[in-house]
KOLMAR-808287 format. One record per residue (C-alpha): residue number from 1; x, z, y. Coordinates in Angstrom, 1 decimal, always signed. Layout:
{nr=NUM u=X w=Z v=Y};
...
This chain:
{nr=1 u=+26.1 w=+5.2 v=-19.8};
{nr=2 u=+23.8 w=+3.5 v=-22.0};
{nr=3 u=+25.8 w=+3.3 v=-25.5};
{nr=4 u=+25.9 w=+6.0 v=-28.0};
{nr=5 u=+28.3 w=+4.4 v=-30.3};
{nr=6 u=+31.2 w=+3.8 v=-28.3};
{nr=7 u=+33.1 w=+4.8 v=-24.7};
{nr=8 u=+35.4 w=+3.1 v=-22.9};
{nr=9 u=+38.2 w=+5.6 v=-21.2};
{nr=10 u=+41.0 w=+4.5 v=-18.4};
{nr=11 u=+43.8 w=+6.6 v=-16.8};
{nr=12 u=+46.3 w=+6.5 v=-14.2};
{nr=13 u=+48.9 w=+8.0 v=-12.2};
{nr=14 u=+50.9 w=+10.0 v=-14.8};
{nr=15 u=+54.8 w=+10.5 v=-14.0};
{nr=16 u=+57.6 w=+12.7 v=-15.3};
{nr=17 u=+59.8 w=+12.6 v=-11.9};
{nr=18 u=+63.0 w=+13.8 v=-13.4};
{nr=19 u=+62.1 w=+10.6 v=-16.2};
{nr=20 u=+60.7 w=+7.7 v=-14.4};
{nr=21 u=+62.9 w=+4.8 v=-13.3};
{nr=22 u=+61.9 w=+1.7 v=-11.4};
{nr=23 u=+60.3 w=+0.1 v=-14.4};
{nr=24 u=+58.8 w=+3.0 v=-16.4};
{nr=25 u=+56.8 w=+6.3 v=-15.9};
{nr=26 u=+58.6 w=+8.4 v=-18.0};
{nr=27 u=+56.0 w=+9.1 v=-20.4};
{nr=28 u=+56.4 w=+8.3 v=-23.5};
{nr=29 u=+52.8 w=+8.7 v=-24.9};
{nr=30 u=+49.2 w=+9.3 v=-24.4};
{nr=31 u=+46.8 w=+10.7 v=-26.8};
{nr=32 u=+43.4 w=+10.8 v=-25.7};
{nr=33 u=+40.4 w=+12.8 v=-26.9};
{nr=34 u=+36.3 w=+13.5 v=-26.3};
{nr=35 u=+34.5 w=+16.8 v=-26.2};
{nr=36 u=+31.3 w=+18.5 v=-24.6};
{nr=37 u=+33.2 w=+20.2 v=-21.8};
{nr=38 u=+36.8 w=+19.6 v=-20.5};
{nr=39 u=+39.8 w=+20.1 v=-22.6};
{nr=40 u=+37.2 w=+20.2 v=-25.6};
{nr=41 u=+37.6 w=+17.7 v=-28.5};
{nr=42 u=+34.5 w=+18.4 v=-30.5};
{nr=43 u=+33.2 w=+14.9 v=-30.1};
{nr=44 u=+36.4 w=+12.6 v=-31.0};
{nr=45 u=+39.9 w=+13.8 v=-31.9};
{nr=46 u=+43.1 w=+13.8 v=-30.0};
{nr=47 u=+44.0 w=+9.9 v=-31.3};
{nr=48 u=+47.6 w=+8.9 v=-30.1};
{nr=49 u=+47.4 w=+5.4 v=-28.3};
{nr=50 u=+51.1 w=+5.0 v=-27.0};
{nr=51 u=+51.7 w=+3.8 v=-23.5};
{nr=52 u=+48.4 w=+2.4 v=-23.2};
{nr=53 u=+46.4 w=+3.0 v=-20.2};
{nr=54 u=+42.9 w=+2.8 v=-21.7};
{nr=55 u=+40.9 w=+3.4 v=-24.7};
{nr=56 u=+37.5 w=+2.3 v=-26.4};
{nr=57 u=+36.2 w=+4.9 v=-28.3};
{nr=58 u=+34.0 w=+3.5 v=-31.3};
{nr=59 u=+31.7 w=+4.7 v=-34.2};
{nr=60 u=+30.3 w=+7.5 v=-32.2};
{nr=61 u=+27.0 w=+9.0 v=-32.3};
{nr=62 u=+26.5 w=+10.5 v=-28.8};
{nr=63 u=+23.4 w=+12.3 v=-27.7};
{nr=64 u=+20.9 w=+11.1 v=-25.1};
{nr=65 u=+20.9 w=+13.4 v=-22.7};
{nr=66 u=+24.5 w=+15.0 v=-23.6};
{nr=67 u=+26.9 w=+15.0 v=-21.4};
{nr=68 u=+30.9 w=+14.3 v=-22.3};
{nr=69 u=+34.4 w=+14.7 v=-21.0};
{nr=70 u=+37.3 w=+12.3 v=-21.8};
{nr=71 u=+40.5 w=+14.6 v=-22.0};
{nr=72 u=+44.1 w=+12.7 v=-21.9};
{nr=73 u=+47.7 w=+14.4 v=-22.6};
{nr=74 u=+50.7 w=+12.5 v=-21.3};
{nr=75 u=+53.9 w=+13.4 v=-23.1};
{nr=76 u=+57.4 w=+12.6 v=-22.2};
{nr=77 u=+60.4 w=+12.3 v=-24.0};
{nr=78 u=+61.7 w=+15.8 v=-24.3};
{nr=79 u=+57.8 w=+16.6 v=-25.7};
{nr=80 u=+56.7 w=+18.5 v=-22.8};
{nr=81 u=+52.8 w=+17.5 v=-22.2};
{nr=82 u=+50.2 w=+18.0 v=-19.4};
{nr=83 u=+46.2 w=+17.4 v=-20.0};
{nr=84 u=+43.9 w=+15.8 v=-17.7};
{nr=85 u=+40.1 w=+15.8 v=-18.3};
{nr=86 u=+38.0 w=+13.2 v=-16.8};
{nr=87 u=+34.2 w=+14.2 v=-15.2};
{nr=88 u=+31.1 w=+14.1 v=-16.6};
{nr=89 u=+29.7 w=+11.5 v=-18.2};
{nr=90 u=+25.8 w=+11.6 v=-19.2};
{nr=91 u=+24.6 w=+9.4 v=-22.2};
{nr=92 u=+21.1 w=+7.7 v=-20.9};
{nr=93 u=+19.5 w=+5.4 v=-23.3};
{nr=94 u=+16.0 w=+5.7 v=-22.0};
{nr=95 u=+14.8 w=+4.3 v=-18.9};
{nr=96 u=+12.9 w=+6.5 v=-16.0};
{nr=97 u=+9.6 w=+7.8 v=-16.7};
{nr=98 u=+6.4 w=+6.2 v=-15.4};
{nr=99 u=+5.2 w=+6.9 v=-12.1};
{nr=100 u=+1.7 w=+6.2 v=-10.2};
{nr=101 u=+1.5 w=+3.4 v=-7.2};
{nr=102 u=-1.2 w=+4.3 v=-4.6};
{nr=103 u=-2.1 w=+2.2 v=-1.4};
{nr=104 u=-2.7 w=+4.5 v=+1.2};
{nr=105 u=-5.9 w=+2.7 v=+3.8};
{nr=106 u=-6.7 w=+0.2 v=+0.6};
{nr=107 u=-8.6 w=+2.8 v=-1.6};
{nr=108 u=-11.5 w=+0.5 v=-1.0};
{nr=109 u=-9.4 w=-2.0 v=-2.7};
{nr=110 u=-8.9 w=-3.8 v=+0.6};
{nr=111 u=-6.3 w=-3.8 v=+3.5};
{nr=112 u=-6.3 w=-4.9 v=+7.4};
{nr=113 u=-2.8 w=-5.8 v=+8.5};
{nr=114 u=-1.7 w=-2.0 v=+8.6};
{nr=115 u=-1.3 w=+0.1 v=+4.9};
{nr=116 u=+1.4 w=+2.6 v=+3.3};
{nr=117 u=+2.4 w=+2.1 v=-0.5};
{nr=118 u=+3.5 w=+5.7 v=-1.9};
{nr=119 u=+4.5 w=+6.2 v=-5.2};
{nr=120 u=+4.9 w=+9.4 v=-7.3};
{nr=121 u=+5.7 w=+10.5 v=-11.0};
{nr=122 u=+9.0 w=+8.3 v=-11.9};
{nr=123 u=+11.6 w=+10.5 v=-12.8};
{nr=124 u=+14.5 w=+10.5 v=-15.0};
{nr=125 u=+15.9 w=+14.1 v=-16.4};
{nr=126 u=+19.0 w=+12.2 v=-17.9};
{nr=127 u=+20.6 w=+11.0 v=-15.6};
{nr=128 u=+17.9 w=+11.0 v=-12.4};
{nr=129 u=+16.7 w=+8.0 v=-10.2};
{nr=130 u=+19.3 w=+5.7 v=-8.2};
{nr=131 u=+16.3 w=+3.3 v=-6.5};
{nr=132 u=+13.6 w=+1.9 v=-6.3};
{nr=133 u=+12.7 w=-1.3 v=-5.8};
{nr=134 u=+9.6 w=-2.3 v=-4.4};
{nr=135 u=+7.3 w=-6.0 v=-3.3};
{nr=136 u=+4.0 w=-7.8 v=-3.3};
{nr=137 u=+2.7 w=-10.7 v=-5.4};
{nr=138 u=-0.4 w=-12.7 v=-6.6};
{nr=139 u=+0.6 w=-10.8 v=-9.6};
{nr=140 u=+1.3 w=-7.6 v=-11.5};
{nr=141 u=+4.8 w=-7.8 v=-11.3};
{nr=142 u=+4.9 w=-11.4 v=-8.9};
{nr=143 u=+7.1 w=-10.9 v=-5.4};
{nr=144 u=+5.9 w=-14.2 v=-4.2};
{nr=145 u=+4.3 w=-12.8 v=-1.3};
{nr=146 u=+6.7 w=-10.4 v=-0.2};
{nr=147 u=+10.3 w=-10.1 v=-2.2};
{nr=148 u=+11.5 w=-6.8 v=-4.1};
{nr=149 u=+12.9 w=-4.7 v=-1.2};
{nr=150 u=+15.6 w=-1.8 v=-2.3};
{nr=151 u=+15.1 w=+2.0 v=-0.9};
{nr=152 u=+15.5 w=+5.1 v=-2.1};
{nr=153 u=+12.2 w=+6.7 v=-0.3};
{nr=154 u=+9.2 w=+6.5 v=-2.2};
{nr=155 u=+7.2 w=+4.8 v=+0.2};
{nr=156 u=+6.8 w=+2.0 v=+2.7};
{nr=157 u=+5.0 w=+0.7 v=+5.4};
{nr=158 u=+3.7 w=-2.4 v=+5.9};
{nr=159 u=+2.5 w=-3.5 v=+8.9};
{nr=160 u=+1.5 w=-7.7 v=+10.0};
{nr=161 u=+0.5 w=-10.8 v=+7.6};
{nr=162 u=+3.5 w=-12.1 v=+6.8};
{nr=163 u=+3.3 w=-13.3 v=+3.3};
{nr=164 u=-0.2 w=-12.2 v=+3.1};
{nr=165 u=-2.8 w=-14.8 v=+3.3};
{nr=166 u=-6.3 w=-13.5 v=+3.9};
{nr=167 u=-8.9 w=-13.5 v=+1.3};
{nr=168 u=-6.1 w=-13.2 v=-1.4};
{nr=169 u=-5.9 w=-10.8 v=-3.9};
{nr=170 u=-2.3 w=-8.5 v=-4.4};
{nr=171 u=-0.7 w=-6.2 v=-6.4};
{nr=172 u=+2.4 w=-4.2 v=-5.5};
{nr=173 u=+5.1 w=-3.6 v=-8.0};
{nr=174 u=+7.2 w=-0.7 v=-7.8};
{nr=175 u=+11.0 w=-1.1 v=-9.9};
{nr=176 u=+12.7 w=+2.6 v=-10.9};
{nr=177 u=+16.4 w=+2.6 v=-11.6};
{nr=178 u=+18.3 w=+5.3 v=-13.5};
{nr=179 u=+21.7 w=+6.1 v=-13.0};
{nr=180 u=+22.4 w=+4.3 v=-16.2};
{nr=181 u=+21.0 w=+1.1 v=-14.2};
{nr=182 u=+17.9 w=+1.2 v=-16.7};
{nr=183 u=+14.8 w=+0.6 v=-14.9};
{nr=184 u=+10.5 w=+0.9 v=-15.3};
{nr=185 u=+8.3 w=-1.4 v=-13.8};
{nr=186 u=+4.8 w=+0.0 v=-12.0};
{nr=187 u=+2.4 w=-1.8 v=-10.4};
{nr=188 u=-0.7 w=-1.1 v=-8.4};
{nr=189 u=-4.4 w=-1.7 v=-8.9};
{nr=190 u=-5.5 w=-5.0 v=-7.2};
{nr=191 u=-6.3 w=-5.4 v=-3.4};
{nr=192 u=-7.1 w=-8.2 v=-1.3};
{nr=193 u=-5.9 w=-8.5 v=+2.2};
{nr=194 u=-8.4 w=-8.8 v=+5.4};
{nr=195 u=-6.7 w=-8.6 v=+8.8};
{nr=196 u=-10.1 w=-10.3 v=+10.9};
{nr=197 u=-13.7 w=-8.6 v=+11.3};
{nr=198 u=-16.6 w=-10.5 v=+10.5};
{nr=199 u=-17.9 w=-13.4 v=+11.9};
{nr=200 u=-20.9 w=-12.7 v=+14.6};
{nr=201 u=-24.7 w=-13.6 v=+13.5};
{nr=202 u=-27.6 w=-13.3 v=+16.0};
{nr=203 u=-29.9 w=-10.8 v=+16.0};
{nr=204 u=-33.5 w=-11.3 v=+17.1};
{nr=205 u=-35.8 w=-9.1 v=+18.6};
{nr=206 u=-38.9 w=-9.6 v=+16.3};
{nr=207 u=-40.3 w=-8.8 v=+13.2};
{nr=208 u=-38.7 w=-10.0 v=+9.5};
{nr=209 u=-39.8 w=-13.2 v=+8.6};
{nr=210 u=-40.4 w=-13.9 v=+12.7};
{nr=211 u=-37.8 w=-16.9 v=+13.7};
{nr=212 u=-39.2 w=-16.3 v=+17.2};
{nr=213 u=-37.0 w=-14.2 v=+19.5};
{nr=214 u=-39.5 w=-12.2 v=+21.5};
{nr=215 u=-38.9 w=-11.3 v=+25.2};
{nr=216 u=-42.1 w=-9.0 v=+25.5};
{nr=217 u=-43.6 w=-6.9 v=+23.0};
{nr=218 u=-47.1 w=-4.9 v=+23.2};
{nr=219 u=-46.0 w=-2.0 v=+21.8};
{nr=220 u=-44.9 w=+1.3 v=+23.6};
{nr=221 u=-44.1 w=+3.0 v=+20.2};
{nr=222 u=-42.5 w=+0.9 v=+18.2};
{nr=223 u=-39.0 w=-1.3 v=+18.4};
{nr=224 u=-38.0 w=-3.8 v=+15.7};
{nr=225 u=-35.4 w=-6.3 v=+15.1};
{nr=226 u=-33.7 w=-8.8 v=+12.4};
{nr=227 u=-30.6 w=-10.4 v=+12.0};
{nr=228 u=-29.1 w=-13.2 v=+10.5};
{nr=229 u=-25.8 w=-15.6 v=+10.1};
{nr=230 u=-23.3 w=-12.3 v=+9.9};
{nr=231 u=-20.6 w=-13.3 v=+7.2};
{nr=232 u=-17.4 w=-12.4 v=+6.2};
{nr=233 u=-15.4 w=-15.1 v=+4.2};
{nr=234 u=-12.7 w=-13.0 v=+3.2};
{nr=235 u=-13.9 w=-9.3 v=+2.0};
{nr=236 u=-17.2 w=-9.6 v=+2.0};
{nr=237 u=-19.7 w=-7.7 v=+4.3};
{nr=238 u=-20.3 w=-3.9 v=+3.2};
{nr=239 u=-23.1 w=-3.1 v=+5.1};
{nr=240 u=-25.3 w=-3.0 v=+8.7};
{nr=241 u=-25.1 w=-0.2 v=+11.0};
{nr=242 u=-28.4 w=-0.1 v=+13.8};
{nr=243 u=-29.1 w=+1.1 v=+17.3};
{nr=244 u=-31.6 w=+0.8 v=+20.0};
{nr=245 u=-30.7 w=+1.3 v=+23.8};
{nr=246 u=-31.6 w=+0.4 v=+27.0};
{nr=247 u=-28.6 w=-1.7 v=+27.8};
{nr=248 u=-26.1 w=-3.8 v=+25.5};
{nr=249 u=-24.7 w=-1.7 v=+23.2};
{nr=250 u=-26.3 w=+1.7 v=+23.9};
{nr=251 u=-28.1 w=+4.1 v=+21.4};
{nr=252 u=-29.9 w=+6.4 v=+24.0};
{nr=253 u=-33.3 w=+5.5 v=+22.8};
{nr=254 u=-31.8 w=+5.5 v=+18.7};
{nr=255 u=-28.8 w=+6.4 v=+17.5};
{nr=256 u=-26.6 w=+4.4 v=+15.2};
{nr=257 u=-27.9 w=+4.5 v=+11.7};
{nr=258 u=-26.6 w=+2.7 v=+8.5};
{nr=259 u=-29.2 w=+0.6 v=+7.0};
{nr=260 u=-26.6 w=-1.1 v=+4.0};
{nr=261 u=-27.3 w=-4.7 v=+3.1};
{nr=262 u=-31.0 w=-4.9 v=+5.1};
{nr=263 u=-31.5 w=-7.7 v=+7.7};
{nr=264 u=-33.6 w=-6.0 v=+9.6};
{nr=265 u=-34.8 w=-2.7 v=+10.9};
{nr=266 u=-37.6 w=-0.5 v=+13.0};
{nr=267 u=-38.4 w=+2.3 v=+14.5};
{nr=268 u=-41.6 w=+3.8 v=+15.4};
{nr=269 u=-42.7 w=+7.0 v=+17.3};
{nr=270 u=-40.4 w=+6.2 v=+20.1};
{nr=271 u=-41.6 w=+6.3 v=+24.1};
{nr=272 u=-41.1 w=+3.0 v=+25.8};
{nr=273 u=-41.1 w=+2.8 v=+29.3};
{nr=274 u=-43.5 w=-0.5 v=+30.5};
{nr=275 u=-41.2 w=-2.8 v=+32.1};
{nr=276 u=-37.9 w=-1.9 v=+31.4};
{nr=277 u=-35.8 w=-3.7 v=+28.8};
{nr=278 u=-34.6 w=-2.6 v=+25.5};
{nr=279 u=-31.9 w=-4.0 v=+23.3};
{nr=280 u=-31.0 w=-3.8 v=+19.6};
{nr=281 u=-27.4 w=-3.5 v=+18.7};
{nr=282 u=-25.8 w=-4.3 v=+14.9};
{nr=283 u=-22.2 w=-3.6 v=+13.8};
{nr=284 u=-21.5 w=-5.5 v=+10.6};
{nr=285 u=-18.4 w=-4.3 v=+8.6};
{nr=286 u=-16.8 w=-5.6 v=+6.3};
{nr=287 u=-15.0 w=-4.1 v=+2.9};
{nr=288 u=-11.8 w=-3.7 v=+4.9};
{nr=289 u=-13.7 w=-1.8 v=+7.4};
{nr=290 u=-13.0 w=-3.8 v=+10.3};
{nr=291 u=-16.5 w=-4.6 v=+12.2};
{nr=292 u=-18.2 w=-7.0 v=+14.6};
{nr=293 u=-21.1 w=-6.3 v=+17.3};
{nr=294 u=-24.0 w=-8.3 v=+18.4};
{nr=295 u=-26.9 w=-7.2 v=+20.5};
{nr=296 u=-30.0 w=-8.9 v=+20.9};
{nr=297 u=-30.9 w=-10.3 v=+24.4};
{nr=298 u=-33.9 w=-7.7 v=+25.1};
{nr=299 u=-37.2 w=-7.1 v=+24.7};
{nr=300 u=-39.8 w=-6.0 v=+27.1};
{nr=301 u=-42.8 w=-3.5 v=+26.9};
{nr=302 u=-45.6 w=-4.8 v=+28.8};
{nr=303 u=-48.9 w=-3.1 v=+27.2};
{nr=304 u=-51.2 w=-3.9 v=+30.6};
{nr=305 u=-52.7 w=-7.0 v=+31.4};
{nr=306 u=-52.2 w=-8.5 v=+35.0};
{nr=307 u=-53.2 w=-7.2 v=+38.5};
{nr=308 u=-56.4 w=-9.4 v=+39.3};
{nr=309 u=-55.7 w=-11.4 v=+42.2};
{nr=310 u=-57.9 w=-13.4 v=+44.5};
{nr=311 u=-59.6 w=-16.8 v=+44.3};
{nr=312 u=-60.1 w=-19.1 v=+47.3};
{nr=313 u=-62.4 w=-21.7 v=+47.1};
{nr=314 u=-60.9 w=-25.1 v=+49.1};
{nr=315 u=-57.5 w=-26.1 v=+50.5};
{nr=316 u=-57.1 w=-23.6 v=+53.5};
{nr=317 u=-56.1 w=-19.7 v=+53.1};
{nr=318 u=-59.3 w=-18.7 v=+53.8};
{nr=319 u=-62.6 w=-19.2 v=+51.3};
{nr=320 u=-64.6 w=-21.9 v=+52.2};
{nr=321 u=-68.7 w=-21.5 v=+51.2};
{nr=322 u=-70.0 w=-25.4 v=+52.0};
């Protein structure tokens, strides 16, 4: 219980057989009394209440933490008595102590449709933890997303969108409840929900600050591209990863490489076969980590200039001289 000042006590199911008619027990009083252990009256006195049934113990100063035993004696009319001690009761007057909330796949401080909440650190040596209670709100402390759910494990798992709108910021709030019913409140650090990748730019094969898209390059060494229009409306983007291949997709000429926020990228000291296309490839990711790919649509070596054909003077196959 929560009081240290008073203590309500009930009892039931005395009898003297040899005393007891149809419309009494046989006892003919009931004395009632509080101690640290059973039978013990260290706390209250044995006070004699007559045939009540219950009694409210008042002007007490019990300890947090203590525990106490109600002990009853029945008596019947010759005087012969029996005691009865009640179990434990713990005095709990302060509520459980604060734990930690951590959202396992949101330490970036953003979630996809998938995450674990797992708490840790509430506990309560008085009179130890009943429940928890746990939801998600716009705020610290809110369940206007997702209402206060009761277990006794420390963790959930969430997995969908209902209640969560993307682009939205969260917070989940964690409820701890005593055995005394006295409860602490928790809640997590921010996150914002992102269940979609982001939206797909172009990417050029060309030089930065070149809008033209080439489809035939010089160069035998060298491979270069930009990109533009990648966005992500609800996280953000977090940065650019680059390859260069000889099909959509590939990295078998360069592999992958994370260039951050840069809208472009090249590589030099690379053999290019005359002829044959190559492609750039960029995955953009955003804070949630879920990513999009683009490649460009190819770029050709061609370092050599055309094979010299033949000129015919008039309108027939053959070369005419007059």
């Amino acid at each position: 219980q929560t009081f240290t000042d008073t203590l309500m006590v009930r009892w039931r199911g005395f009898a003297d057989v040899e005393e007891m008619t149809d419309f009494r027990s046989g006892i003919k009083e009931y004395s009632v009394a509080l101690g640290t252990a059973p039978g013990q009256r260290d706390t209250a006195d044995y006070i004699t209440v007559g045939s009540a049934t219950h009694w409210l113990f008042t002007g007490l100063t019990l300890e947090n933490g203590n525990t106490y035993y109600a002990s009853v004696k029945a008596v019947d009319h010759v005087q012969h008595a029996v005691t009865a001690s009640s179990n434990a009761i713990t005095v709990d007057t302060s509520p459980p102590v604060q734990g930690k909330i951590d959202i396992v796949g949101g330490e970036t401080g953003y979630i996809t449709g998938h995450f674990t909440g797992h708490w840790t650190g509430f506990e309560d040596k008085e009179s130890g933890i009943a429940s928890y209670q746990w939801c998600i709100g716009s705020g610290p402390g809110h369940d206007d997303a997702i209402t206060c759910t009761s277990t006794t494990d420390d963790n959930f798992v969430y997995s969908g969108s209902d209640g969560l709108y993307p682009g939205h910021a969260y917070y989940v709030t964690v409820k701890a409840f005593n055995n005394a019913g006295l409860k602490t409140v928790e809640t997590s650090n921010m996150f914002v929900f992102d269940d979609s990748p982001p939206v797909a730019g172009s990417v050029l094969d060309s030089d930065p600050g070149t809008d033209a898209d080439w489809d035939y390059q010089q160069r035998l060494d060298t491979l270069t591209c930009q990109w533009r229009n990648f966005n992500d409306p609800q996280s953000s983007l977090r940065h650019f990863s680059v390859a260069f291949g000889s099909e959509m997709g590939t990295q078998d000429v360069v592999a992958f490489h994370n260039v951050g926020q840069l809208s472009n990228y090249t590589v030099t000291h690379v053999a290019l076969e005359p002829g044959r296309p190559y492609y750039c490839t960029v995955v953009a990711c955003n804070q949630a980590d879920l990513c999009t790919t683009m490649s460009s649509d190819g770029v050709i070596a061609d370092n050599s200039p055309p094979v010299i054909g033949l000129v015919h003077d008039g309108l027939e196959d053959e070369d005419v001289q007059y």
